[in-house]
C-alpha positions, 0 to 999 in steps of 0.5 A: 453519475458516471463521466470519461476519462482519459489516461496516457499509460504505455502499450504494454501496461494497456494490454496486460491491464486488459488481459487482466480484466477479462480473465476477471470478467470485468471492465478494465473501467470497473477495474480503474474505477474501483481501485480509485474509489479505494485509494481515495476511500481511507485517505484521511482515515487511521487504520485500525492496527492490531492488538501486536502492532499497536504493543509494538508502536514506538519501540523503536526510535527513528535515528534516520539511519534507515538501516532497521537492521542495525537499529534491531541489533543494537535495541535487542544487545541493549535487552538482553546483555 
């Protein structure tokens, strides 16, 4: 069942979105719409990580730094001197 909604959003943002569906050939309804029905989809769900990416899970520590290129520099001069 479908219901109304109302958003506040600027002019500009409005126009460009409407544009975009067009070109689309769909709703800017549609658009919000299935964005939403996504966003919300996955959002108690674990992604599934690639084989790569679940080998590289927890190699680095979090020092709260935020500086990761520090962080690499430091972990690959522990590696390989």
């Amino acid at each position: 069942m479908n219901t109304k909604l109302t958003i506040t959003i600027e002019r500009e943002i409005k126009e460009k979105a409407e544009a975009y569906a067009k070109k689309r050939r769909h709703s800017l309804s549609d658009i919000v719409g299935n964005y939403l029905k996504v966003l919300t989809k996955n959002e108690n769900k674990q992604y599934d990580l690639t084989p790569i990416v679940r080998s590289l899970k927890g190699s680095f520590k979090n020092t709260g730094s935020g500086n990761y290129k520090k962080e690499l520099e430091k972990e690959l001069s522990k590696k390989y001197m």
